[in-house]
C-alpha positions as CSV (number, residue, x, y, z in Angstrom):
1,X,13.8,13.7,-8.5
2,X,17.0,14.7,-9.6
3,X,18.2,10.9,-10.1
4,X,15.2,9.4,-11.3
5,X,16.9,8.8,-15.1
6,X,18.9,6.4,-12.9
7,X,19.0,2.9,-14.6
8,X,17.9,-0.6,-13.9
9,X,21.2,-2.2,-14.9
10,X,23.3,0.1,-12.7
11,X,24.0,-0.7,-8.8
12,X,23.2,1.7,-6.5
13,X,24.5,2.6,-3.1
14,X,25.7,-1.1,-1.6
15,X,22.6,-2.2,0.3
16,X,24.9,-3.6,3.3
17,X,26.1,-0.3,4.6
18,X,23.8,1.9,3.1
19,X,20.9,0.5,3.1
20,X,18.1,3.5,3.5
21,X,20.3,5.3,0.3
22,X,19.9,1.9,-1.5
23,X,16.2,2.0,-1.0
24,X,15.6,4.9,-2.3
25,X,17.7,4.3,-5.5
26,X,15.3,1.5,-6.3
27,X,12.6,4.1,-6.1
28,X,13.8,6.6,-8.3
29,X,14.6,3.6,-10.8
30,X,10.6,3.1,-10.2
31,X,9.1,6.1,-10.8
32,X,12.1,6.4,-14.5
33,X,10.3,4.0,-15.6
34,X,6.9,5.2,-15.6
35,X,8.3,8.4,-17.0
36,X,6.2,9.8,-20.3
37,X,8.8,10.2,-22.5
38,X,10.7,6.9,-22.7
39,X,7.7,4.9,-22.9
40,X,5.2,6.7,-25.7
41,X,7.2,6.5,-29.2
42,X,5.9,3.0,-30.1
43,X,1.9,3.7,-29.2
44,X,1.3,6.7,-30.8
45,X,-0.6,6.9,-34.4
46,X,0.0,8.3,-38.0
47,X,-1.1,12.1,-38.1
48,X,-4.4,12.0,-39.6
49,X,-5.9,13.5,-42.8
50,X,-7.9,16.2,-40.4
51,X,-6.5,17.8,-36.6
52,X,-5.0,16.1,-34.3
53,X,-6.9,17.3,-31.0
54,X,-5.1,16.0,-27.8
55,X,-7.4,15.9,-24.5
56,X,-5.8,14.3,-20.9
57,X,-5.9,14.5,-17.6
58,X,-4.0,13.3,-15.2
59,X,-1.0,13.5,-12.6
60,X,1.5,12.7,-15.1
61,X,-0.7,15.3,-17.8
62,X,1.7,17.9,-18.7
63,X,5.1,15.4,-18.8
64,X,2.6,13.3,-21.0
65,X,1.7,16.4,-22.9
66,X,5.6,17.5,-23.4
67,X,6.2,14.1,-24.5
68,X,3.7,14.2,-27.3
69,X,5.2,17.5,-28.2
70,X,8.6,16.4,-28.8
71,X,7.3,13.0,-30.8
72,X,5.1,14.4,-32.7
73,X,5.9,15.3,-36.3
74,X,7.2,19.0,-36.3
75,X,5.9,19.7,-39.5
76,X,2.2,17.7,-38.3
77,X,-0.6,20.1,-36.9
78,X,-1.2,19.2,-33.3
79,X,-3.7,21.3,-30.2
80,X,-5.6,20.4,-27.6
81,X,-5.8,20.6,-23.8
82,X,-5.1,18.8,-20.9
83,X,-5.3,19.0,-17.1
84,X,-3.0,18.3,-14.4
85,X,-2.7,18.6,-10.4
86,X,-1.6,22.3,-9.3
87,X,2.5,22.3,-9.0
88,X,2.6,19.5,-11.6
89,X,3.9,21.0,-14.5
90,X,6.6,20.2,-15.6
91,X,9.1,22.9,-17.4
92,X,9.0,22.1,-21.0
93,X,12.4,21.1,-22.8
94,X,14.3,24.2,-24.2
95,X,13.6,25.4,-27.5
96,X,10.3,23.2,-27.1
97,X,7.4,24.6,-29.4
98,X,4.5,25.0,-27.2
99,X,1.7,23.4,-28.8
100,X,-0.6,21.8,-26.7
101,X,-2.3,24.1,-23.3
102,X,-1.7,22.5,-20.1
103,X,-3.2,24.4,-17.0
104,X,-4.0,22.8,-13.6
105,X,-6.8,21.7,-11.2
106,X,-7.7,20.5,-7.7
107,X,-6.9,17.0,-6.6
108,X,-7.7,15.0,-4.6
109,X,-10.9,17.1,-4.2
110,X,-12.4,18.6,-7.6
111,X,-12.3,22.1,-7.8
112,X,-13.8,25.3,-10.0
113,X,-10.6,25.1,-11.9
114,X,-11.4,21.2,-12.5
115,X,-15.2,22.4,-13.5
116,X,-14.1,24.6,-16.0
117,X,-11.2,23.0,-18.1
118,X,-14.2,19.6,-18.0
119,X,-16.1,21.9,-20.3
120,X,-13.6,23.2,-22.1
121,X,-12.8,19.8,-23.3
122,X,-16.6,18.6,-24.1
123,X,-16.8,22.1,-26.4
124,X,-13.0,20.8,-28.2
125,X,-14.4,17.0,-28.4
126,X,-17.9,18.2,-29.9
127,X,-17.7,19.0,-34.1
128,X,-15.0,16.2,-34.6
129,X,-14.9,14.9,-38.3
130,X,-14.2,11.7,-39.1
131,X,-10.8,12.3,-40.5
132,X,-10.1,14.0,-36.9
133,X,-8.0,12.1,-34.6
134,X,-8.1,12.7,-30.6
135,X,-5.2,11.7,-28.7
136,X,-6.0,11.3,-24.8
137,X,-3.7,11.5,-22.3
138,X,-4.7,9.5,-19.4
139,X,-3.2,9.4,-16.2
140,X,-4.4,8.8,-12.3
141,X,-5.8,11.7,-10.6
142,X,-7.7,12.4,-13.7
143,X,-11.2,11.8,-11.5
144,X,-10.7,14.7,-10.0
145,X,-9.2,17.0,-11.8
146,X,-11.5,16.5,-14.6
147,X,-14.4,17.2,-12.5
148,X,-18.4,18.0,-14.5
149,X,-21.2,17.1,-12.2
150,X,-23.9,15.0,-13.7
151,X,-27.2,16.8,-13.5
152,X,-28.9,17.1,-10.4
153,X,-25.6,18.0,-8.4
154,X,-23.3,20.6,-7.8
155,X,-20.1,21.3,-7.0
156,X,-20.4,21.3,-3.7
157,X,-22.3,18.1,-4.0
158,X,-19.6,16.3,-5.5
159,X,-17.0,17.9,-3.1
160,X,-18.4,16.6,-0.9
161,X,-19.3,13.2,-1.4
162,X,-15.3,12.9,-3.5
163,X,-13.8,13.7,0.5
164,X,-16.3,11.1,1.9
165,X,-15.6,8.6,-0.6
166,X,-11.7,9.1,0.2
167,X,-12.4,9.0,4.0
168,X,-14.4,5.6,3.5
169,X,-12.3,3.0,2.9
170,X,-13.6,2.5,-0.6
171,X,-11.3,0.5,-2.9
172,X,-10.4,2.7,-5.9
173,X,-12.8,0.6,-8.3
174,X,-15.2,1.3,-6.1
175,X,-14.8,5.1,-5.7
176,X,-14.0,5.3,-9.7
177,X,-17.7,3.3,-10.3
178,X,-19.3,6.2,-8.2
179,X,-17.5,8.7,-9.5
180,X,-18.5,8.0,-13.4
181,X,-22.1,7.5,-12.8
182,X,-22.1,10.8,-11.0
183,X,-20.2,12.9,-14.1
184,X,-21.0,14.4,-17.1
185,X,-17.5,13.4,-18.7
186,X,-16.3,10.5,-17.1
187,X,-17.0,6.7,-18.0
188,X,-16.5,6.9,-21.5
189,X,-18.7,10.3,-22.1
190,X,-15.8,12.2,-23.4
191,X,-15.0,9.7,-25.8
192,X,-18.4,9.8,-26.7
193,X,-18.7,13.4,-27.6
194,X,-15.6,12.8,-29.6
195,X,-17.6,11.1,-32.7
196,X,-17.3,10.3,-35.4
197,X,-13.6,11.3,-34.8
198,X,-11.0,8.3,-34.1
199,X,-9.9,8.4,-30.3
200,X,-6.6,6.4,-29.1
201,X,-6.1,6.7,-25.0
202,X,-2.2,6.7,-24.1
203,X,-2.6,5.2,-20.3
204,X,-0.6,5.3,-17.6
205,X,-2.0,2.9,-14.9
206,X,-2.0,3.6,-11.3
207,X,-4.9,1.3,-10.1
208,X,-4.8,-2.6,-9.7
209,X,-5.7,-4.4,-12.6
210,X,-4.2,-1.6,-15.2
211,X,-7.9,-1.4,-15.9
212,X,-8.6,1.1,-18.5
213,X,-11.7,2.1,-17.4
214,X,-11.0,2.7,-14.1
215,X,-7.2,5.1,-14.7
216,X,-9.1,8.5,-14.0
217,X,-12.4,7.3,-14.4
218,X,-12.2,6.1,-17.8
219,X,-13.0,9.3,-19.7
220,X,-12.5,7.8,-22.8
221,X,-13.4,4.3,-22.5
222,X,-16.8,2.6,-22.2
223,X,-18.0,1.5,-18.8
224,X,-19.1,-2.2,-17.8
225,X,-20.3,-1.1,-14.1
226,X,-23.9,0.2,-13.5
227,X,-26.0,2.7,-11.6
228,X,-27.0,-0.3,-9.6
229,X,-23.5,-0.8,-8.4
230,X,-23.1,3.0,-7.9
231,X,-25.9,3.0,-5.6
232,X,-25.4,0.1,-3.8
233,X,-21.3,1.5,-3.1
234,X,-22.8,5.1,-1.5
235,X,-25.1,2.9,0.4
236,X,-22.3,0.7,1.7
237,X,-20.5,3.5,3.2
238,X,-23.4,5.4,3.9
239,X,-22.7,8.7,2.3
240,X,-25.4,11.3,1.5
241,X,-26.2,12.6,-1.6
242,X,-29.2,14.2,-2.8
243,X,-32.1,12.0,-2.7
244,X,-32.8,13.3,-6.8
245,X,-29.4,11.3,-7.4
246,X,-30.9,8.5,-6.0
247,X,-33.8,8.4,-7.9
248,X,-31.6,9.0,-11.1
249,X,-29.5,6.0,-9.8
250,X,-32.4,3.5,-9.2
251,X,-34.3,4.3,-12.7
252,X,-31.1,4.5,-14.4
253,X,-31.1,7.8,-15.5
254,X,-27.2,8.4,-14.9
255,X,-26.0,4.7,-16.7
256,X,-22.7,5.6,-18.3
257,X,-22.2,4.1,-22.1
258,X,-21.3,0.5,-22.2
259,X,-18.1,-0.7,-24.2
260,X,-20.3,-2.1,-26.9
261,X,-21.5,1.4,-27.7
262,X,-21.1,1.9,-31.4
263,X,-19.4,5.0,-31.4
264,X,-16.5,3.6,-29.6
265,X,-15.6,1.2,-32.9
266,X,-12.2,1.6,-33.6
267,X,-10.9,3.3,-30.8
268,X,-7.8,2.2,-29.2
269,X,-6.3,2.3,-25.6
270,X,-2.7,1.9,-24.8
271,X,-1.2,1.6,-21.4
272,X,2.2,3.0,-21.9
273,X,3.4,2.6,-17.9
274,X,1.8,0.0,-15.7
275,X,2.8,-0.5,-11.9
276,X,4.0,-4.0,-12.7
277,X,7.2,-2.4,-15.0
278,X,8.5,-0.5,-12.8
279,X,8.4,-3.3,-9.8
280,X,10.2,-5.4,-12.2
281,X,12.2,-2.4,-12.6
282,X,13.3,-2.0,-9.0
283,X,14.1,-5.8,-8.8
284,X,16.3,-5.5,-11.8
285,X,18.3,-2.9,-10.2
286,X,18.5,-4.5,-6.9
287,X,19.5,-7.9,-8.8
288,X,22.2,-5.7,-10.6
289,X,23.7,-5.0,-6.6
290,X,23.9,-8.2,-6.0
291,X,20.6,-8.7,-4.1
292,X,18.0,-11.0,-4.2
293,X,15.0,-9.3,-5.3
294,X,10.7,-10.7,-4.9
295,X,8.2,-8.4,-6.5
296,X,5.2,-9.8,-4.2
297,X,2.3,-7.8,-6.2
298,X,1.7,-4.8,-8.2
299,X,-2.5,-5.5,-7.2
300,X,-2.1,-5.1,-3.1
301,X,-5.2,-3.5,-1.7
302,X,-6.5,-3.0,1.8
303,X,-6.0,-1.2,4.7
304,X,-2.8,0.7,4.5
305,X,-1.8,-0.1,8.2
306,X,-3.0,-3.9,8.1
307,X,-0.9,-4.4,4.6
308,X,1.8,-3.1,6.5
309,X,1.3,-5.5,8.7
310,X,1.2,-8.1,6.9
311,X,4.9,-7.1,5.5
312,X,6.2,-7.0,8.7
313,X,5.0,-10.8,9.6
314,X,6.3,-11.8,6.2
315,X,10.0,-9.6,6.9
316,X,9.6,-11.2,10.0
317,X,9.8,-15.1,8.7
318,X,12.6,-13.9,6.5
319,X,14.9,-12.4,9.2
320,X,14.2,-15.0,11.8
321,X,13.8,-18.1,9.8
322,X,15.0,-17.6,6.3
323,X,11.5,-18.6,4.9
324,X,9.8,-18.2,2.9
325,X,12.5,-16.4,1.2
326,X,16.5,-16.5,2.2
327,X,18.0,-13.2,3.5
328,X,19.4,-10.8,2.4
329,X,16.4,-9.9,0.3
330,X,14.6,-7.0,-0.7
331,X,10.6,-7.5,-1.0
332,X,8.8,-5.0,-3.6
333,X,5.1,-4.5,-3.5
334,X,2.7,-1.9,-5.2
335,X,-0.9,-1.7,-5.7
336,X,-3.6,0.9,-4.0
337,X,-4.1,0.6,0.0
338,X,-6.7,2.7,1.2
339,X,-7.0,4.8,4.4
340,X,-10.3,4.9,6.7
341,X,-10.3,8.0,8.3
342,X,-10.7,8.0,12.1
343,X,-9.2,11.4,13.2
344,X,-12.7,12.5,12.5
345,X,-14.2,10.8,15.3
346,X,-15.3,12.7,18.5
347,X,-12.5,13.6,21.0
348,X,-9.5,13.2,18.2
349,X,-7.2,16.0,17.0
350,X,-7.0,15.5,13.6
351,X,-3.9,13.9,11.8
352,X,-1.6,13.9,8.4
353,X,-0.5,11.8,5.8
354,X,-1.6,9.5,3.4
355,X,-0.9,5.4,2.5
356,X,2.4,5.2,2.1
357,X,2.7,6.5,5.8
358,X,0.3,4.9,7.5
359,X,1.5,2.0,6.0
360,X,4.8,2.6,7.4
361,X,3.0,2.7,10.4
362,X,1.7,-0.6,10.8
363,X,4.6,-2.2,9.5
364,X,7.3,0.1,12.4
365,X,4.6,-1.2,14.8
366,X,4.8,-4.7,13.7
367,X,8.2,-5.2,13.6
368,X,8.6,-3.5,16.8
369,X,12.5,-2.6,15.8
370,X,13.2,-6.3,14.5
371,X,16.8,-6.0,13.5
372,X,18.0,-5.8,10.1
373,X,14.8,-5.1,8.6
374,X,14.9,-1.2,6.6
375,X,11.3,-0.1,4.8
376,X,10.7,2.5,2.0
377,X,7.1,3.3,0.9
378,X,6.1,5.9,-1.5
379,X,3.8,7.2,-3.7
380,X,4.9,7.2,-7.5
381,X,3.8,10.9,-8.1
382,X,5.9,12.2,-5.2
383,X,2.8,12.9,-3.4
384,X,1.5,11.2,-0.3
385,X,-2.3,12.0,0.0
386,X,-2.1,16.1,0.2
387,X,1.3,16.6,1.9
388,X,4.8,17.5,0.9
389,X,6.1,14.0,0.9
390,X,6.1,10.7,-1.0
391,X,6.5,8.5,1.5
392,X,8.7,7.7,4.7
393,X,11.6,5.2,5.9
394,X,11.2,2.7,8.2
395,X,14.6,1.2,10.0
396,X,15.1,-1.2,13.5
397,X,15.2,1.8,15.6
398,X,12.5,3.4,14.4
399,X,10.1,2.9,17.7
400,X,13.3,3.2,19.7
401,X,13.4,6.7,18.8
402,X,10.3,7.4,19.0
403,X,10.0,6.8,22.4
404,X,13.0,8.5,23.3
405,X,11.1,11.5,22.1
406,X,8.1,10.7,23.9
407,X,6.0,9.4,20.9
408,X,3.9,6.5,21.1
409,X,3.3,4.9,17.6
410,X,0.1,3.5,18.8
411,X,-1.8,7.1,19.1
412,X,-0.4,8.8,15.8
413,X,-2.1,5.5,14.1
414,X,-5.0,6.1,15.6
415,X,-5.4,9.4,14.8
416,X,-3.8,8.5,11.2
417,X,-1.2,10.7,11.8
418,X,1.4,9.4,10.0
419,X,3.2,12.7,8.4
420,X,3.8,14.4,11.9
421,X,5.1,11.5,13.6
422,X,8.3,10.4,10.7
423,X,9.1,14.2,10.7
424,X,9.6,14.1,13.7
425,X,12.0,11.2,13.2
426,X,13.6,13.5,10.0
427,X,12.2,10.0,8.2
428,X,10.3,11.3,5.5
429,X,11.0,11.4,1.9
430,X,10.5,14.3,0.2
431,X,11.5,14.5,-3.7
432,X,8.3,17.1,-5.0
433,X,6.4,16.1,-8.1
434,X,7.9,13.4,-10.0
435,X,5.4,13.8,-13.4
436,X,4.1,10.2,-13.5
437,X,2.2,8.3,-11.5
438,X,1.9,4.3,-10.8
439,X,0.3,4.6,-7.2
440,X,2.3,3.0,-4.4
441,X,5.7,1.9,-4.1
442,X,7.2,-0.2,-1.1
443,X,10.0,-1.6,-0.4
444,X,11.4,-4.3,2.3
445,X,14.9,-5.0,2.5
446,X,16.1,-7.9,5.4
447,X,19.9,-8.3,5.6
């Protein structure tokens, strides 16, 4: 990411005759936006009379962390601990005071590592005055990489059932409600243990909605979902888990605290980055290259592949008939698509890759090389699903080429095989961690 301080109200790379450069330029200007640093001065508190404790976890953790280092008050006591994805530390500023531990944890599946630093944070939250503040730093990926099972399961058990909720289909609110029922930390628990200290969560949102208490679970924020709903979500996508966790679900014995719950009075929660931003921030700096730009939705859900379709009949209208919106445009969409899993199933090899290709998939298939229509999409943290890449590039030859290499786009979707079949195009983006994260990022542009 070594542009992404590029601004808004700069052009790019002229969309006309560079058009996949162009694309990604309004990507890095994205992802700048959500960065920690630029967007946390105005949210944070007054140093208390007591500590200042600072708990997070998250993709975006340590930038988030090194931010609160270098706003803080030098002369203000400030500790704490937070979590992040392994490879997503960022190096801190030189001549940067170190004062808040940041070490690293599975994602997207919890780990030991995840375990561990979950109790660390419970024994750091417990023995709070109330002249103690606790700053949390909240970020997506935080549900796994804060990872305590509740009782009744282990490790393994949430593994497990984490990897089967990902392979489901589940929409992230739906994955998040099982997820906090089934841990001893998320769905407002941390904050919980925090009393009677004051708590304010600095947010950066990578679900639809820029609910609170779904970012990461909502460590530190009370949860309106119930056991009920828990249960009836594993039972939708029939997923095992112990039948003592089901008992615990139907008699209620895992109910997270609500948001009315007394010890949450006077806490505050801040998003500081929202998906929505940095669309709006894309279409500013395609605006400021002379292009029109439509920022569809930052709440898109679905099936990765059939919201790429969807794109493609909408570039489609565009190219062909000027409606609904006149070309040349650039479309811009975010959101969380999700991925059913079918290279699972008897009798296929298994694939790669994660939303943003598959849905680069459907839309390549959909367009079936319809000219003049170019496609970026990309995960905000620089990560898509457990690869190497963000995202991939979709252009009018795109099938062309793949059949001159013998690649039909038809089979790598249905084995969800998105990663191997744009590298073998060389048509996937790669810029490593980027230290934030507002979920996905796509792109249309129809000259």
């Amino acid at each position: 990411m070594g542009e992404a301080c590029a601004g808004g109200d700069r052009p790019g790379p002229d969309y006309r005759t560079q058009p996949r450069e162009f694309l990604g330029h309004l990507y890095r200007v994205a992802v700048a936006r959500a960065l920690p640093l630029g967007n946390m001065a105005r949210f944070l508190p007054p140093p208390p009379k007591g500590r200042t404790v600072v708990l997070g976890a998250g993709k975006a953790g340590g930038a988030m962390a090194h931010a609160l280092e270098a706003l803080w008050p030098p002369q203000a006591a400030l500790s704490g601990l937070v979590v992040t994805r392994y490879g997503h530390i960022p190096a801190r500023p030189v001549g940067q005071r170190p004062r808040i531990e940041v070490v690293e944890a599975g994602h997207p599946v919890p780990d030991a590592a995840g375990q561990q630093v979950a109790r660390r944070m419970l024994a750091l939250a417990r023995g709070l005055s109330a002249d103690d503040l606790v700053v949390a730093l909240i970020s997506g990926g935080g549900s796994a990489l804060l990872s305590l099972p509740a009782a009744g399961l282990s490790l393994q058990d949430k593994q497990r059932i984490n990897q089967d909720l990902l392979n489901s289909g589940a929409t992230i609110s739906e994955i998040n409600c099982v997820r906090k029922h089934l841990s001893a930390i998320k769905g407002g628990r941390l904050a919980q243990a925090c009393a009677p200290a004051s708590v304010v969560s600095l947010c950066i949102s990578d679900v639809p909605g820029d609910d609170p208490s779904i970012i990461a679970s909502g460590p530190t924020v009370g949860d309106a979902t119930t056991c009920a709903q828990a249960l009836s979500i594993l039972q939708r996508y029939r997923l095992a888990v112990p039948a003592s966790v089901i008992d615990l679900l139907e008699t209620g014995g895992l109910e997270t605290p609500k948001p009315d719950t007394a010890s949450f009075a006077g806490h505050s929660v801040h998003l500081i980055a929202t998906p929505g931003q940095s669309l709006a921030a894309a279409a500013q700096a395609a605006r400021a290259g002379g292009l029109a730009a439509y920022v569809l939705s930052d709440e898109m859900e679905g099936e990765s592949r059939e919201v790429g379709r969807v794109h493609a009949a909408l570039a489609r209208a565009v190219a062909r008939h000027g409606q609904p919106f006149a070309r040349p445009c650039v479309l811009l969409s975010g959101g969380e698509t999700t991925v059913t899993v079918r290279s699972s199933e008897p009798g296929l090899a298994p694939g790669k890759g994660g939303r943003a290709g598959e849905f680069c998939l459907g839309l390549a298939q959909a367009l079936q090389g319809q000219d003049g229509v170019y496609a970026l999409a990309a995960d905000t943290d620089g990560i898509d699903g457990v690869e190497d890449n963000a995202g991939a590039w979709v252009a009018p030859d795109t099938i062309a080429r793949a059949l001159s290499q013998g690649m039909k786009i038809d089979a790598y979707l249905q084995r969800n095989d998105a990663y191997t079949f744009f590298e073998s195009l060389g048509d996937l983006l790669r810029t490593g961690p980027t230290f934030t994260n507002v979920n996905d990022f796509r792109a249309v542009l129809i000259l």
